[in-house]
FILUMVEX-300713 format. One record per atom (N, C-alpha, C): chain; x, y, z; residue number from 1. Coordinates in Angstrom, 2 decimals. Last residue first. Example, Ala and Ser with C-alpha at 12.3 -4.5 7.8 and 13.67 -1.06 7.14 Angstrom:
<nodes>
> A|12.85|-2.25|7.08|2
> A|13.67|-1.06|7.14|2
> A|12.90|0.03|7.87|2
> A|13.19|-5.69|7.80|1
> A|12.30|-4.50|7.80|1
> A|13.20|-3.30|7.80|1
</nodes>
This chain:
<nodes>
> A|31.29|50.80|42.55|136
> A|31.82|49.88|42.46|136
> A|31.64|48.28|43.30|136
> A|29.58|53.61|40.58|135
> A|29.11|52.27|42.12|135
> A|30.70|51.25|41.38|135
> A|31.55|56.21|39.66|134
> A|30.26|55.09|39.34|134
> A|30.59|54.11|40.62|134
> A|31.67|59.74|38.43|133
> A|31.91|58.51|40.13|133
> A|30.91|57.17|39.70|133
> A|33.20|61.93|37.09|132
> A|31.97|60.36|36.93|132
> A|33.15|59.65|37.78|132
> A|33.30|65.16|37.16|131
> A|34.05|63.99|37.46|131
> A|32.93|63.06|37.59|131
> A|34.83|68.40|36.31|130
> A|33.82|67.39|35.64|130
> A|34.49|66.10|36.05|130
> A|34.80|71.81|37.46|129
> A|35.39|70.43|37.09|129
> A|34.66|70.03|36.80|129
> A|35.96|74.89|36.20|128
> A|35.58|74.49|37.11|128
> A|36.04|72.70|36.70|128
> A|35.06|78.68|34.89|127
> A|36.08|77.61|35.56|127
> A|35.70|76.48|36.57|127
> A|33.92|81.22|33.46|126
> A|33.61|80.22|34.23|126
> A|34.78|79.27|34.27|126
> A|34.07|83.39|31.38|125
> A|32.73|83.43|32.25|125
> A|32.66|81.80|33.13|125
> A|37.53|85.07|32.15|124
> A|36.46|84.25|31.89|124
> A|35.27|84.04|32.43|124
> A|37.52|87.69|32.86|123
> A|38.60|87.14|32.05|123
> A|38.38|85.79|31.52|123
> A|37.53|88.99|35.57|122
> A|36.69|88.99|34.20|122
> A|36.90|88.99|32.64|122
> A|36.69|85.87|37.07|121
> A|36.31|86.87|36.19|121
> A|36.80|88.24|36.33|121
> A|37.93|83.61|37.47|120
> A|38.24|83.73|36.74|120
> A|38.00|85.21|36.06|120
> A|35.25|82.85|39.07|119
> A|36.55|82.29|40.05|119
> A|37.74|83.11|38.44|119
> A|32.62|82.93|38.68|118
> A|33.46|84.31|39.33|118
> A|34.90|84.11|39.35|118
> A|31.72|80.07|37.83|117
> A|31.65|81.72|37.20|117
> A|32.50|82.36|37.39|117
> A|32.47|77.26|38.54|116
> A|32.72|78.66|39.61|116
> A|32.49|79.96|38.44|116
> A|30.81|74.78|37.75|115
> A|31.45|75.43|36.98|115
> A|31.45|76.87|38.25|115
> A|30.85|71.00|37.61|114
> A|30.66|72.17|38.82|114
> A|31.06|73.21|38.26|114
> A|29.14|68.23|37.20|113
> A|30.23|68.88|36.61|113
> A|29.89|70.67|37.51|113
> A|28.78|64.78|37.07|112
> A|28.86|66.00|38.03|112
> A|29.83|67.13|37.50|112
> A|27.48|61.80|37.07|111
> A|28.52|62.56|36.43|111
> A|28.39|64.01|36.97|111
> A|27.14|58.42|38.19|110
> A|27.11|59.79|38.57|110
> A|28.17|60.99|38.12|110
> A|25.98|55.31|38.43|109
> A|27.13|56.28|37.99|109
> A|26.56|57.55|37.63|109
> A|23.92|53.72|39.58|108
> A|25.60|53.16|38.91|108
> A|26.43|54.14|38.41|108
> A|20.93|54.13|41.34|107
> A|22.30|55.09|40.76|107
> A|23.19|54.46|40.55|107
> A|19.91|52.49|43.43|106
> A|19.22|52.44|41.88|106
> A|20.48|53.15|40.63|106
> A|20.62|53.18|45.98|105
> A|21.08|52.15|45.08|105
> A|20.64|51.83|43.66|105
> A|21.93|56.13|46.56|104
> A|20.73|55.35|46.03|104
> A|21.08|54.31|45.18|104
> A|24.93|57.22|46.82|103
> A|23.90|56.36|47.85|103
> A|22.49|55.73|47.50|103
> A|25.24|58.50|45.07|102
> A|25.57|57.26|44.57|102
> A|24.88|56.90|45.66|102
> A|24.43|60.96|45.89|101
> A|23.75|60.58|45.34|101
> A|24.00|58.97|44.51|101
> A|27.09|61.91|47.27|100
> A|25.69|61.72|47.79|100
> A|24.75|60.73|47.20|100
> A|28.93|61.44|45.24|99
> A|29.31|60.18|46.41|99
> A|27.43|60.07|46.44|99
> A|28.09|63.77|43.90|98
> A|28.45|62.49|42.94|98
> A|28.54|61.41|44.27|98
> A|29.15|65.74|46.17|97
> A|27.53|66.09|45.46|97
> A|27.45|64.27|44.81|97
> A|31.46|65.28|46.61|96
> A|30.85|65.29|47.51|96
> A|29.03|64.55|47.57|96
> A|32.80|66.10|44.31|95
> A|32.66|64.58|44.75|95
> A|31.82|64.65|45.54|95
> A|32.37|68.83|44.26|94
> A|31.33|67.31|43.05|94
> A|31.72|66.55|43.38|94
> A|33.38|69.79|46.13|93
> A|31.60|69.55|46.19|93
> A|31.34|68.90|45.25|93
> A|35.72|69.10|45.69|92
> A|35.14|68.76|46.45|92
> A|33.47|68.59|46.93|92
> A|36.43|71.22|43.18|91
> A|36.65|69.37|42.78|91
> A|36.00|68.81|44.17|91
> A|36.31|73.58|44.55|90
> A|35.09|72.95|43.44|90
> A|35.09|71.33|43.26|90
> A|37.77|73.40|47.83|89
> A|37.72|73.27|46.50|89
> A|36.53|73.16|45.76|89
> A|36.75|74.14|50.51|88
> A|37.80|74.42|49.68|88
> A|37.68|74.89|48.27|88
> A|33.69|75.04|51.86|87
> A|34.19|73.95|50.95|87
> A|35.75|74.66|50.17|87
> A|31.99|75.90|54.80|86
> A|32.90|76.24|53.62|86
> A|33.48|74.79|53.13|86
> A|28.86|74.11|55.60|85
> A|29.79|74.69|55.56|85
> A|30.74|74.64|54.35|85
> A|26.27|72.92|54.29|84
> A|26.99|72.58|55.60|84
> A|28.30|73.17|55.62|84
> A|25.17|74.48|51.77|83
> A|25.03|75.11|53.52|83
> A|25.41|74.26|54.47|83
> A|26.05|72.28|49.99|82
> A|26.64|74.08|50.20|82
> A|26.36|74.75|51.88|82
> A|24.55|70.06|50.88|81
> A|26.53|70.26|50.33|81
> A|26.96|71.82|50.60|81
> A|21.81|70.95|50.49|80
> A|22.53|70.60|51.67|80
> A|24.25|70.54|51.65|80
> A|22.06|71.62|47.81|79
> A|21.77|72.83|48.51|79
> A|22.34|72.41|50.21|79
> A|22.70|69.26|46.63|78
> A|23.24|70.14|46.35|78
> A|23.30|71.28|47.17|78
> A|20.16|68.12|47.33|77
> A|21.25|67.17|48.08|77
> A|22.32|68.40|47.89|77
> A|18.15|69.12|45.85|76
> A|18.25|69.26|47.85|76
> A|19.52|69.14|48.46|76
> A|19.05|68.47|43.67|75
> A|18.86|70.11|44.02|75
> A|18.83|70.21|45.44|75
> A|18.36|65.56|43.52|74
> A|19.95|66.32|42.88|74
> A|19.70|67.94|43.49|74
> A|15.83|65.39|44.37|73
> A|16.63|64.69|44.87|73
> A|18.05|65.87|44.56|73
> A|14.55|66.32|41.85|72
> A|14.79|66.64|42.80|72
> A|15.52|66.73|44.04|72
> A|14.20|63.96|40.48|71
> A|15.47|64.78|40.32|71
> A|15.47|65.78|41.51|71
> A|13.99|60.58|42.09|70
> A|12.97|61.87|42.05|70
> A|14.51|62.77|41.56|70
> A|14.17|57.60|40.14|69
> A|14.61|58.50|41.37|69
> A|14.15|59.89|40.87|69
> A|11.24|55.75|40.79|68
> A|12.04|56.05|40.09|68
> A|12.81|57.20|40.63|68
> A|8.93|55.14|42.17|67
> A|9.66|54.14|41.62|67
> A|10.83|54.32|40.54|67
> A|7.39|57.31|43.10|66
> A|7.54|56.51|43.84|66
> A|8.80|55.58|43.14|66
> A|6.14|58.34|40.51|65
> A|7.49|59.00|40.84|65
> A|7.67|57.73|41.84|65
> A|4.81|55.72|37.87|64
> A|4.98|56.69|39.19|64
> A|6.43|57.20|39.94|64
> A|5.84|54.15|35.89|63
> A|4.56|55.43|35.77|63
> A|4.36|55.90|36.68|63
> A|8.58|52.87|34.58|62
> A|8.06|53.21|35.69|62
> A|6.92|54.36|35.35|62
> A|10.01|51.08|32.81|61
> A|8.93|51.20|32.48|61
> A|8.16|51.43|33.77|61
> A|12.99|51.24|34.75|60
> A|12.36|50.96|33.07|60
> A|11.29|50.62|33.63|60
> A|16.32|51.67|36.44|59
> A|14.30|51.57|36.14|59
> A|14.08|51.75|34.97|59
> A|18.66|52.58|37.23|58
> A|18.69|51.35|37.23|58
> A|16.89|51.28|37.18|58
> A|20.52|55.66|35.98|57
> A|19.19|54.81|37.08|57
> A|18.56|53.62|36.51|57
> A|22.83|57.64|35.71|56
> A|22.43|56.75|35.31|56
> A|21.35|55.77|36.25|56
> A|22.40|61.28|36.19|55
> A|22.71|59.67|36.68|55
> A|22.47|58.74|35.76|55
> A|24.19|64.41|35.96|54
> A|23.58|63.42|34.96|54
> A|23.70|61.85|35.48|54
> A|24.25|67.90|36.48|53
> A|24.28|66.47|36.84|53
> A|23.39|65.37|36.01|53
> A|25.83|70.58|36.59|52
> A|24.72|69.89|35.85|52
> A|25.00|68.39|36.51|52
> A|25.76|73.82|38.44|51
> A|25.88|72.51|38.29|51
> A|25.39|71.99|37.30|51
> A|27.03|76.90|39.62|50
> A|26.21|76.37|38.26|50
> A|26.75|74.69|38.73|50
> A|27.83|78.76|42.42|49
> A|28.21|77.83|41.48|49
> A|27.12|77.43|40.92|49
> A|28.36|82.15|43.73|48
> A|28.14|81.32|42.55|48
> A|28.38|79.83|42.35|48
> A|29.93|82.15|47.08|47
> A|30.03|82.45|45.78|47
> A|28.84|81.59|44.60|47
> A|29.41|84.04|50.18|46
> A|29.13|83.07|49.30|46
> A|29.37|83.72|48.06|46
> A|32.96|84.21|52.39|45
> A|31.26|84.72|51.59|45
> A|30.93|83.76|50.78|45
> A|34.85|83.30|54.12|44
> A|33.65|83.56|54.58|44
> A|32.50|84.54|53.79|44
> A|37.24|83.64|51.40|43
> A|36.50|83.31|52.95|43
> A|35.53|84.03|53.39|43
> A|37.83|84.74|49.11|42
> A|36.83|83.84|49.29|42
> A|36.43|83.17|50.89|42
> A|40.30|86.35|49.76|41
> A|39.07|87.02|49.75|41
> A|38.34|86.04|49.55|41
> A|41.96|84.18|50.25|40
> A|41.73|84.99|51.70|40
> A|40.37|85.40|51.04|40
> A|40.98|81.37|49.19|39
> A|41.95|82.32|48.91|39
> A|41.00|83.26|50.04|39
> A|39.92|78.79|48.08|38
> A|40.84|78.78|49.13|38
> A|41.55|80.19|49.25|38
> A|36.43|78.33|48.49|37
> A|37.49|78.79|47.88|37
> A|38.54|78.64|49.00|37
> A|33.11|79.12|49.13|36
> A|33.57|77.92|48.67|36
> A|35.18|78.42|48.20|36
> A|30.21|78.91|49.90|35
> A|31.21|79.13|50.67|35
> A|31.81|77.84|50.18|35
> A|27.43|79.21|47.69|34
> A|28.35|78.19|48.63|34
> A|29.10|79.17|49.09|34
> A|24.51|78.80|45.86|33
> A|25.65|79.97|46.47|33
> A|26.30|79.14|47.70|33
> A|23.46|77.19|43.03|32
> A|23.50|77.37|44.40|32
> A|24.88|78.28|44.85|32
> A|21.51|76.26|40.08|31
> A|22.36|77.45|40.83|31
> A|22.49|77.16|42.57|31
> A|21.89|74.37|37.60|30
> A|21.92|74.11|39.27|30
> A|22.15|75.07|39.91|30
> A|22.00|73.80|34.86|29
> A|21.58|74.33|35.69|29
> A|21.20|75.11|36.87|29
> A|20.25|70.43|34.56|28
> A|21.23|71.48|34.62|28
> A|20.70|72.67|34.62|28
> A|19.79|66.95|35.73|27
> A|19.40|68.24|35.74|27
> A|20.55|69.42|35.19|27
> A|18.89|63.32|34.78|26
> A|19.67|65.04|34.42|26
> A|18.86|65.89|34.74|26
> A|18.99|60.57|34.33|25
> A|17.89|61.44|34.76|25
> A|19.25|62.39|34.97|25
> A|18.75|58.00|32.07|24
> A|19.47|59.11|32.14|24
> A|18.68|60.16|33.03|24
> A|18.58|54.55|32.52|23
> A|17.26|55.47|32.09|23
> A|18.77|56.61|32.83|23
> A|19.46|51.54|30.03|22
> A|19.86|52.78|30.90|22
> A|18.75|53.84|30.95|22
> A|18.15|49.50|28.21|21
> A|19.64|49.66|28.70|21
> A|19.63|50.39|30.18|21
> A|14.94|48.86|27.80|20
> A|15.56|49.96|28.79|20
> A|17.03|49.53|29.04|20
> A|13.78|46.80|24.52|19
> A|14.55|46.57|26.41|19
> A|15.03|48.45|26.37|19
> A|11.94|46.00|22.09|18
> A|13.08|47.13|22.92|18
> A|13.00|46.95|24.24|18
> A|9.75|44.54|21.46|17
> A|11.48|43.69|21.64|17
> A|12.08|44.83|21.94|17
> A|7.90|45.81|20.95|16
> A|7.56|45.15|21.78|16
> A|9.31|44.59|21.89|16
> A|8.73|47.33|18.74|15
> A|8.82|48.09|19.64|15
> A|8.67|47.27|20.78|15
> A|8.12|46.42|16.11|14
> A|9.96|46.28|16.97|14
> A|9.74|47.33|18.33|14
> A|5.78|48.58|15.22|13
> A|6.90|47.94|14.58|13
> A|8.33|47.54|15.45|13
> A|4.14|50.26|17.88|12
> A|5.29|50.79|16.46|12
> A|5.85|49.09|16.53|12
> A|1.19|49.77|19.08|11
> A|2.60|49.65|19.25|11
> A|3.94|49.77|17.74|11
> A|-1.29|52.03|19.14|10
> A|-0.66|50.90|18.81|10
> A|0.81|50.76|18.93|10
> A|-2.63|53.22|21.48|9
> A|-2.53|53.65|20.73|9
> A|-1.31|52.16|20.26|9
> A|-6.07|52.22|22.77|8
> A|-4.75|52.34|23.38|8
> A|-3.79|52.66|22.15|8
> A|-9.19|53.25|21.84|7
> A|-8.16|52.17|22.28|7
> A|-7.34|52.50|22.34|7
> A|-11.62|55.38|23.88|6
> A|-10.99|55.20|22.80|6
> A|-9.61|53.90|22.74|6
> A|-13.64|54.49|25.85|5
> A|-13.79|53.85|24.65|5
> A|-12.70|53.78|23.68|5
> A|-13.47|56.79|27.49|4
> A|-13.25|55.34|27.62|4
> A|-13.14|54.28|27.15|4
> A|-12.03|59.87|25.99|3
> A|-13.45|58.83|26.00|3
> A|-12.75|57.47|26.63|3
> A|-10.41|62.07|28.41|2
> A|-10.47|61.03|27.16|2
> A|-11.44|60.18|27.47|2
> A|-10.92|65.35|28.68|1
> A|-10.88|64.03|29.28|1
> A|-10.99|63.00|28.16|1
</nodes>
């Protein structure tokens, strides 16, 4: 536990004049099993997909989750995309996934990249997309 006494640790040189441009909240990662493809044998099973996601969030100098967007957020919203039913395409659950999460208005842009492992194998370890959706 820290003494009460001890003082606050000093401020670096030019540090009081740095402004927050942009706060980056990222996850990667992302495993979730979907129903996801257009080809006879991809119907009706689940496949593999890997995500990473990267927002841009409109907060600076927040010390509680309350006030900043929870990442979490990115793993629920992902898991809800997959278990509302089959999805064609990969390019559809990252828009899907990238729209969701533009819904927080704190979010200006949303990068989303979806990689199918299986969709290629075993000939490659992955195939897939990468698309930035930003607030207009």
């Amino acid at each position: 536990m820290a003494n009460s006494l001890e003082k606050p640790a000093p401020t670096p040189a030019g540090a009081a004049d740095a402004r927050v441009v942009i706060t980056k909240i990222f996850v990667t990662g992302i495993r979730i099993d979907a129903q996801i493809g257009v080809y006879r044998h991809e119907m009706g099973r689940a496949q593999p997909l890997i995500a990473e996601v990267e927002l841009d969030v409109a907060v600076a100098g927040v010390e509680v989750l309350a006030e900043t967007f929870n990442y979490e957020t990115i793993l629920t919203t992902a898991r809800e995309i997959a278990a509302a039913g089959h999805i064609a395409l990969v390019e559809t659950f990252a828009e899907r996934l990238g729209r969701a999460l533009l819904a927080d208005p704190r979010v200006s842009r949303a990068r989303v990249r979806v990689d199918k492992p299986m969709a290629l194998a075993p000939d490659a370890t992955g195939a897939g997309v990468e698309m930035t959706l930003i607030r207009s």
